[in-house]
Structure formats: structure tokens, C-alpha cells
N, C-alpha and C positions, 0 to 999 in steps of 0.2 A: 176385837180379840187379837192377839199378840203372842209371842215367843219372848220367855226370860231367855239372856246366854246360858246361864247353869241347863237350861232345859234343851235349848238348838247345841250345846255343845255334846251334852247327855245323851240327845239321838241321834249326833251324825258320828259319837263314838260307837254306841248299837248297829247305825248302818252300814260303818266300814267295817264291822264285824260280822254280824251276820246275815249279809248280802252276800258274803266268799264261805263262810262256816256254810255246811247243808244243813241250817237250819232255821232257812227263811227268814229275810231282812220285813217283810211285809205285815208276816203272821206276829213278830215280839214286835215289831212298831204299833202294832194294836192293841196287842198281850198286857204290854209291860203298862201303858198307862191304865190301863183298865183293871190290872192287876193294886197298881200304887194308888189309885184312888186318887181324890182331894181333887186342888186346882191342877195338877198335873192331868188326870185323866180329863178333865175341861178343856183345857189347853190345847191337850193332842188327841184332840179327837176328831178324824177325819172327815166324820159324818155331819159333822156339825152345821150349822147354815153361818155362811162365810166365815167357814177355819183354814187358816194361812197355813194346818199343819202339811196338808195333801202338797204346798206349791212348795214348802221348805224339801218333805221327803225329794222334790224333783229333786232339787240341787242338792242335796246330799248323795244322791245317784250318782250327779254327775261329776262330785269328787271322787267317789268310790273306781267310777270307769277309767278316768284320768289315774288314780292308782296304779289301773291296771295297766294303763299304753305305759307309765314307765317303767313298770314292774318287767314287763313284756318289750319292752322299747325295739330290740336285738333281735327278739322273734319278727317283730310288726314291719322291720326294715323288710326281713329276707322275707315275709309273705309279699307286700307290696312290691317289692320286685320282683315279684315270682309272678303275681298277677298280671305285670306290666310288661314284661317280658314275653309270656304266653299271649296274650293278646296283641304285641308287635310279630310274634313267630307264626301266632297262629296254631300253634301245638301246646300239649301239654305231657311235657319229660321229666321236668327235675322233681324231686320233692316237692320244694317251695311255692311251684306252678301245682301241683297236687292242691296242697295244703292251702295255699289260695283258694283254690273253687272249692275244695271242701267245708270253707269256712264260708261261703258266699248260699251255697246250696242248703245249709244248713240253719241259715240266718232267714233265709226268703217263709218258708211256714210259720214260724213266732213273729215275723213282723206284721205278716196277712192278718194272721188271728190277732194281735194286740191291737189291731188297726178299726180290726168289724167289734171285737166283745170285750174289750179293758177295762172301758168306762161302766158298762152295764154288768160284767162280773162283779167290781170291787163297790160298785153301789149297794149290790144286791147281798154282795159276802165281806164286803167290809169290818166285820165287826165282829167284837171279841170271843161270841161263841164256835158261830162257823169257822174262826180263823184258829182257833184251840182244834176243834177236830181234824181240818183239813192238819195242822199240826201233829198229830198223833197219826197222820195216814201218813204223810211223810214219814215220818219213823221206819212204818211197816215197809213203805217202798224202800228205802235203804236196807232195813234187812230182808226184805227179801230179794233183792239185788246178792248180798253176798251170801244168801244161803242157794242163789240159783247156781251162782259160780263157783260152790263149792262142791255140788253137786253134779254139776257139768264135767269132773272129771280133768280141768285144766291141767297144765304140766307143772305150774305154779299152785300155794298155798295163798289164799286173799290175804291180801297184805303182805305177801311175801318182796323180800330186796329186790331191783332188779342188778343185771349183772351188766356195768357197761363199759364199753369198748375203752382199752387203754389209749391216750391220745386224741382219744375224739370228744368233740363239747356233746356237755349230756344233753343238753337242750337242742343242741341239732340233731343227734341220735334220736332222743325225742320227737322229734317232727317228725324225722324219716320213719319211724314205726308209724304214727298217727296217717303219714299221708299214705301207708299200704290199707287203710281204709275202700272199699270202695264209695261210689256218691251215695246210693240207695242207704248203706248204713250211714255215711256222713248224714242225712238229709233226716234218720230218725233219728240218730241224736240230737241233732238241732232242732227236731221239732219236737222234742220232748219240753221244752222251756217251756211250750203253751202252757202245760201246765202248772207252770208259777203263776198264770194266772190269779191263778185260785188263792188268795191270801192263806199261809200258812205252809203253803208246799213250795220248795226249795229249788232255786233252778239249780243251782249247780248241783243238788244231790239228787234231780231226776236227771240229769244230762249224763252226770259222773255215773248213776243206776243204768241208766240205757247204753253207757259206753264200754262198762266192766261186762255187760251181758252180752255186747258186740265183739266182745273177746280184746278189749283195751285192757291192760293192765292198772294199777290204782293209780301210780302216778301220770301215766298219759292220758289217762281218764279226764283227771284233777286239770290236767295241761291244758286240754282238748275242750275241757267247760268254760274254765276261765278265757282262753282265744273265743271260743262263739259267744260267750256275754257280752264282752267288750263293745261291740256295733252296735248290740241291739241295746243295752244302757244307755251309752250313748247316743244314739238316735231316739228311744224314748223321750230323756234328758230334753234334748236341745228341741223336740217337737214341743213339750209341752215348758217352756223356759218362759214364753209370754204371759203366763200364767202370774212370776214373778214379777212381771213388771206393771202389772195393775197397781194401781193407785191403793186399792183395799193392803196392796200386799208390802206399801212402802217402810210399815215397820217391823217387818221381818228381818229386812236383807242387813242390818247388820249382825243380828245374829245369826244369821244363815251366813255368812262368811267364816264366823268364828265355827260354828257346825259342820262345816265343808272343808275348812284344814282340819280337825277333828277325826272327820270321815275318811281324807283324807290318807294321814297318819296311822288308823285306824285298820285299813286298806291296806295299805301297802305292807303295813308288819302282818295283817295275816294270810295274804296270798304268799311270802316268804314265809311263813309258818308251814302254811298248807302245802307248800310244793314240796316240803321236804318232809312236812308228817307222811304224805300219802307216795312216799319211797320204800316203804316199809308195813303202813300198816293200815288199817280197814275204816270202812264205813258205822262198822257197828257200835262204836261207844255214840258218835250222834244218831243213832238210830233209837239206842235205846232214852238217851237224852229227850229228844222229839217223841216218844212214844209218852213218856212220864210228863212232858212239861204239858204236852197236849192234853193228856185224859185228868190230871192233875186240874191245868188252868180249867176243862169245860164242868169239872164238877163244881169248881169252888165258884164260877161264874152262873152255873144253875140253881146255885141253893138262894 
């Protein structure tokens, strides 16, 4: 069993899309061929007994991630030397020593959990009905993310502009709001990824959900998910990359190359999308999107 390029190029454009979209790169990697039918749903079907689709999705991950360190390149300099610095001084003062441990403490719960239930979650829920509903619950958690925070009385309207300082980079401004965080909240929005687990449910729109509820605004939200995916893809990624290099998997990899700049590409135009959709405006058009594609895919996949 094999990968056409039309087909690895097909989902590693799906994967640098909606891995950063909140609307689950895991749940439409199951959805969509299951939905298309034919040799395609044969192809990419993860469950299969020796399908190359499970070890292609790794490396399309880990274009997606790569996306992100250069998308991020600027931020990733000034946390790294925020972490290296504090740990030379021994203290932690600036932002960027903040925003380092905040991204470290927030990583440590989703890699525990990916580590003990990954394998036995996406065995068990791998497949296109469980990943349709977990789909449509996504939805509800994103709106009820912004109907919490609109309710909360904020000084802002969700989705509202923010105002930022003349002179200064919005992206350090940025950090500097994220790292007045403290760890306990850094630590539940990072542990909210676990539940991407679950095929169909969103990390960056449970992370983005649990950090507008922590009282982050939509774009430091957006900011604040993308920085804590980044490790944990990555480290996924490169933990399970041997996976590629079996023998069964030798003809994949050159469609997984052509699928990986794909992904890529893919990536990087919509984390620039996203940083500057969610400057202005809300969670709720993928909320209602994920509620319809979910209850939608799990009826037409029951009949």
C-alpha cells in the first residue's frame, strides 16, 4: 500500500491548514477521505493493517512545526534567550525569561499524556464517526469559549482591535501581556492540548478557548497557542520519524517530501492569516463551521 503525489500533496495542503485553523488537522485527515470515498479513503486510512498514511501524517507535522519556528523565528530567538539567561542568573525578571518557563510548564502535561494514551486513544477513536462527533464538540467548545467571555463582563467586545503602543513591536508587546500570565494559568492552557488528543478536537482551539477564558485577549490567545504547539509537534514529529524509515515505508518518502513543502506552504500562509484574523475578530465562524461539518459528517457516515 502507497501514497499517489496528488494524494500526499492533497493532505499535507489539509495538514498545514487545519493543524493552525481550530478545526482539527487529525479529525478532516480522517473526515475527508472517508467522506471522498473510492481508492482515496483506501489509501488514507490510518487503521488499516500496514498503512504508510499514520507515518506520512508524522512528517507532515513536522513541516507544519518548521512553519511555525520560522513564522515565529524572532519570538523563538528572544524566548531562548530568555531561558538561557535565567538559568545563567538564576532569576526570572524580563518578559522573555517569563515567557520561556511559561512555555516549558505548559508543554510538560500534553507531552506526559501524549507519552502514556496517544497510541491507545487514536487506536480506539481513530475513525471517522468518533472523529465527526468529537468534531462538532469542538465547535461547542469554541463557542462556548466566546459566549463565556462575553458574559464575563470583559472591558473588551470578543473579537474586539487591540490598541498598541506607538513605537513598539506588536509582537513584543505581545509577549509582554502573555508573560503577565501567571504558571498555574500558563500550565492550563498548556494542558488543555491533551485534549487534541481525541481526534476531531482542536489544539489550538482548545488552548486559544482556555486562554480567552484566562482573560488573554483573541490575538495573544492565537500567539500563546501557536508558541506552545510548536515543541510539542515537534517532539511528537521527531519521536516517531523512525516510523519513516522502515522498509514497508520506503515508498512513501517521495511523496512525503512533495506533501511536506505542501504542508509546509500551507502553514505558514495560515499562521499569517491567523495572527492577523484573530487581531480583530472571534472564534465563532469556526465554531459554527466544526459544529455543522461534525453533526453533518457523523449523520451521512451513520446512514
Amino acid at each position: 500500500m502507497s501514497l499517489t503525489y496528488p494524494e500526499s500533496i492533497g493532505v499535507g495542503l489539509l495538514q498545514g491548514v487545519t493543524e493552525l485553523f481550530p478545526v482539527s488537522s487529525l479529525g478532516h485527515s480522517i473526515l475527508i477521505p472517508a467522506l471522498i470515498g473510492g481508492n482515496i479513503q483506501k489509501d488514507l486510512d490510518m487503521t488499516a493493517d500496514k498503512s504508510p498514511y499514520l507515518a506520512v501524517l508524522v512528517g507532515l507535522h513536522l513541516a507544519t512545526a518548521l512553519a511555525l519556528v520560522v513564522f515565529f523565528r524572532k519570538d523563538w530567538v528572544r524566548v531562548v534567550g530568555g531561558l538561557v539567561s535565567s538559568i545563567r542568573q538564576r532569576r526570572i525578571e524580563t518578559s522573555e525569561q517569563k515567557l520561556a518557563w511559561l512555555l516549558i510548564v505548559g508543554t510538560i502535561p500534553v507531552g506526559v499524556a501524549g507519552l502514556v494514551a496517544e497510541h491507545a486513544l487514536r487506536a480506539a477513536l481513530g475513525k471517522p464517526v468518533p472523529a465527526a462527533v468529537f468534531l462538532a464538540l469542538n465547535g461547542f467548545v469554541l463557542l462556548g469559549a466566546e459566549r463565556l467571555k462575553r458574559g464575563g463582563g470583559g472591558r473588551r467586545r470578543a473579537g474586539a482591535q487591540v490598541e498598541h503602543t506607538p513605537g513598539v513591536d506588536a509582537d513584543i508587546e505581545s509577549d509582554r501581556r502573555i508573560a503577565k500570565l501567571s504558571y498555574r494559568q500558563g500550565t492550563w492552557i498548556g494542558a488543555a492540548q491533551i485534549l487534541a488528543l481525541l481526534p476531531g478536537i482542536s489544539r489550538s482551539g482548545v488552548t486559544m478557548s482556555t486562554g480567552i477564558l484566562r482573560g488573554l485577549n483573541h490575538e495573544d490567545a492565537a500567539r500563546f497557542s501557536f508558541l506552545l504547539a510548536t515543541p510539542v509537534i515537534l517532539a511528537a514529529s521527531v519521536l516517531k520519524l523512525p516510523e519513516l524509515l522502515k522498509p514497508e515505508n520506503a515508498g512513501v518518502r517521495g511523496p512525503l517530501v512533495a506533501g511536506s513543502i505542501a504542508a509546509f506552504v500551507a502553514g505558514y500562509v495560515s499562521v499569517k492569516f491567523l495572527t492577523k484574523y484573530f487581531e480583530s475578530r472571534s472564534l465563532t465562524p469556526f465554531a459554527i463551521y466544526c459544529m455543522l461539518a461534525g453533526i453533518g459528517s457523523a449523520v451521512y457516515l451513520s446512514i
